[in-house]
N, C-alpha and C positions, 0 to 999 in steps of 0.2 A: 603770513600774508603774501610772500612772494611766491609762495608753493601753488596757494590759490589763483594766484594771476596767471601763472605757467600753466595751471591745470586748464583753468578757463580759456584760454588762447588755444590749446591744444582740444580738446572738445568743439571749440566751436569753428576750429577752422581744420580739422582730421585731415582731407585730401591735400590740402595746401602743406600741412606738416609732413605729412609722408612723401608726399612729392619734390619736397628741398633735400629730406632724409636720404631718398632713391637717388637723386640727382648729384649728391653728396657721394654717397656708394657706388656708384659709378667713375665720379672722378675719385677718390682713392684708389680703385679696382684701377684704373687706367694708368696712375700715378706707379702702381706697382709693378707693374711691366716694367717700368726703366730703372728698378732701384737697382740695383749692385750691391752682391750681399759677399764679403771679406770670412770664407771659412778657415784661412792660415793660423795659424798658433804662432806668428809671432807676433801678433799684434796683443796679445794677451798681456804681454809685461811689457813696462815702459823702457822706450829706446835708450837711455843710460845704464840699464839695466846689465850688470859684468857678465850674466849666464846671455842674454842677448849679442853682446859685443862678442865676444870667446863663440857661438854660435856659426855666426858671422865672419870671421874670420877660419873658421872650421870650413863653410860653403866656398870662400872664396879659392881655401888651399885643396880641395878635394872633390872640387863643384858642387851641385845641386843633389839633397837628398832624397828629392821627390822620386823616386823609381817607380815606373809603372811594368806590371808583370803580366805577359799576356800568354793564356795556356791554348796550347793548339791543340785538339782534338780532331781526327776525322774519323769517324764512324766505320767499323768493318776496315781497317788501315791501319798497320801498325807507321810508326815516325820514320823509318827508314824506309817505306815505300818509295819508290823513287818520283810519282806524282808529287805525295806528298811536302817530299824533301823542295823539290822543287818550285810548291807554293810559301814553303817559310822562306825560299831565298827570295821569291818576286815581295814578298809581304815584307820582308828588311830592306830590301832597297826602299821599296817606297815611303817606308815610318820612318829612316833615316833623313829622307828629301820633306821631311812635313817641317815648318817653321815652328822655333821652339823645341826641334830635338835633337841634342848635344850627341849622340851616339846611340848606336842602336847592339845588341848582343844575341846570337841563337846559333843554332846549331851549323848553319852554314858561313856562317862569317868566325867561326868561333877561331882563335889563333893558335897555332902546333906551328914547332921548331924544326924546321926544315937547313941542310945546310947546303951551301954553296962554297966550290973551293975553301971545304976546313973554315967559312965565315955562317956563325947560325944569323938566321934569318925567322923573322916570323911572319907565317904565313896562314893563309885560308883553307884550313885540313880539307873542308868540302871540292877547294878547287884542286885541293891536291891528285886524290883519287880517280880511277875513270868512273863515268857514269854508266858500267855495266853490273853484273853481279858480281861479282867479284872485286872488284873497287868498291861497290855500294856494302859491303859486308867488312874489307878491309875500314872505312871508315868509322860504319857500326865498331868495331873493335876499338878501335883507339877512342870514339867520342863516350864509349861505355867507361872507360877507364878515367877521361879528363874529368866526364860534365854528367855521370850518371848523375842522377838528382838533383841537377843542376839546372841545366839548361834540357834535360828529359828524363823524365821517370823511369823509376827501375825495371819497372815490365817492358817500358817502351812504348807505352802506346799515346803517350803525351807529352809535348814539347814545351816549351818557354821560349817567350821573347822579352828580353830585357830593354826597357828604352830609358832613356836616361835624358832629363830634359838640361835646357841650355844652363849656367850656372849663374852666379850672382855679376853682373856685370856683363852678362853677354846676349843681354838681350831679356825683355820683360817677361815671365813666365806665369803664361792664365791656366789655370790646370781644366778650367771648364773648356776654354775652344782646343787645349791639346786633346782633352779625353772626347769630345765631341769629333772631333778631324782623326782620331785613331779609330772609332767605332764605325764611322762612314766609311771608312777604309777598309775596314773587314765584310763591311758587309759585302765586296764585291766577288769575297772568294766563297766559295762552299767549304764547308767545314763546321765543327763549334766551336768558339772564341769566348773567352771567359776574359775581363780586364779586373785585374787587383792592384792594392796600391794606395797611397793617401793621395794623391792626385782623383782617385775615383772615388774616393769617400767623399773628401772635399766639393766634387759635383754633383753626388749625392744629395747632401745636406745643403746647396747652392740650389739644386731644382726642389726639395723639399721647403725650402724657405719661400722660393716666388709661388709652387700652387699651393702652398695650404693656407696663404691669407686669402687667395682668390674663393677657397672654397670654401671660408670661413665666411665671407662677404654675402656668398649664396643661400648658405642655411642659415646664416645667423635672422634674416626679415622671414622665413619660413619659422624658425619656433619661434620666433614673439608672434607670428599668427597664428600659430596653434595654440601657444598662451593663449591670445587674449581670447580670439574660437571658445575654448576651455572654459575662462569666466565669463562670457558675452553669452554662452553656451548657443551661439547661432553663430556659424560662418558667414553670413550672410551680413552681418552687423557691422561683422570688422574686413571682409573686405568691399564690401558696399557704400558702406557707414551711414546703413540705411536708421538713422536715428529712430524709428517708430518699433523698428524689433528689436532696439537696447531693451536687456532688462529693466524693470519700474524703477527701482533704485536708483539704475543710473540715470537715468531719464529724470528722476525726482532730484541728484544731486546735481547734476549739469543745470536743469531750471536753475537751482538755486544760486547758483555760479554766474547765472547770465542776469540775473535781478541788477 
């Protein structure tokens, strides 16, 4: 009986039911833009939890394990070009100055023990050396031996930047506006930029999460029209609801409905 009332309500008032339905899908769509969606794996197990606390006291003695890994490529350039070298040193200052990044690591900040009257010191091997060919080749040497594979590829022709975000207590840590404010930043240099990392997973699966209900929203009132198209077997029926070119059936069951 109550299937019947619903039916009948819905047949004889179509446009007024689609248009609460649209108007309905509209505000969730817009609702959805402001959710905030929690990709961290610590939320997965409950806060008393001993693997959580031991966790937790891990980040606090050793900071933050999010590291983000960013590979520097230029094209036709090997890493030790001296252009080159020179955009990883502007590209580490500036990741080091973004909010939210506890330290930054690559080839030209990288630290070699230099000494001063018999006291070692640790220092900036990059600023060690002159910036001619022969400094640039001496450097090449030593940063082959520290950070091959490290902070650059064995062949050389690709670098690393290590950034390293703030730690537990030192400030809130959004891995979406870090990895957003890191890729803005690249794009000002020429070069190829590759970012890795659970900070760029984590924003991955944070912009996967806000457009696929958006787009689910879209197609989802497109196949119930091509359903019902399908059984109406006239488009015109069901976007119109031009009631005289339902099929007889319907048309014979909806009267019966309105008795």
């Amino acid at each position: 009986m109550k299937t019947q009332i619903i039916e009948k309500i819905i047949l004889s008032y179509p446009r007024a039911i689609l248009l609460i339905v649209f108007l309905m899908s509209v505000g969730f769509a817009i609702g959805a833009n402001g959710l905030k969606f929690d990709a961290s794996t610590d939320n997965l197990l409950p806060d008393d939890n001993p693997v959580v606390d031991y966790f937790d006291k891990f980040r606090e003695t050793f900071g933050n394990d999010e590291t983000l890994v960013i590979a520097v490529h230029d094209p036709g350039k090997a890493v030790y070009d001296p252009e080159t070298l020179n955009r990883i040193g502007k590209i580490t200052g500036e990741l080091s100055a973004l909010p939210g990044v506890d330290e930054v690591l690559s080839l030209t900040n990288m630290p070699t023990v230099r000494y001063a009257f018999n006291i070692p010191q640790l220092v900036a091997a990059y600023d060690v050396y002159p910036k001619n060919k022969a400094g640039i080749e001496g450097f090449k040497s030593e940063m082959t031996r520290l950070a091959s594979g490290v902070l650059v590829s064995e062949d050389g022709k690709v670098a690393t930047i290590y950034v390293h975000p703030k730690g537990v207590g030192e400030g809130e840590f959004n891995s979406e506006h870090l990895v957003n404010d890191i890729e803005s930043l690249l794009l000002k240099y020429p070069g190829d930029y590759y970012t890795v990392g659970s900070p760029k997973i984590k924003h991955g699966l944070i912009e996967a999460a806000k457009h696929d209900p958006l787009v689910a929203m879209i197609i989802t009132p497109l196949l119930v029209a091509v359903v019902l198209a399908y059984i109406f077997r006239d488009i015109w029926a069901v976007l119109a609801f031009i009631k005289s070119r339902w099929p007889e059936e319907v048309q014979k069951r909806q009267h019966s409905l309105n008795r």
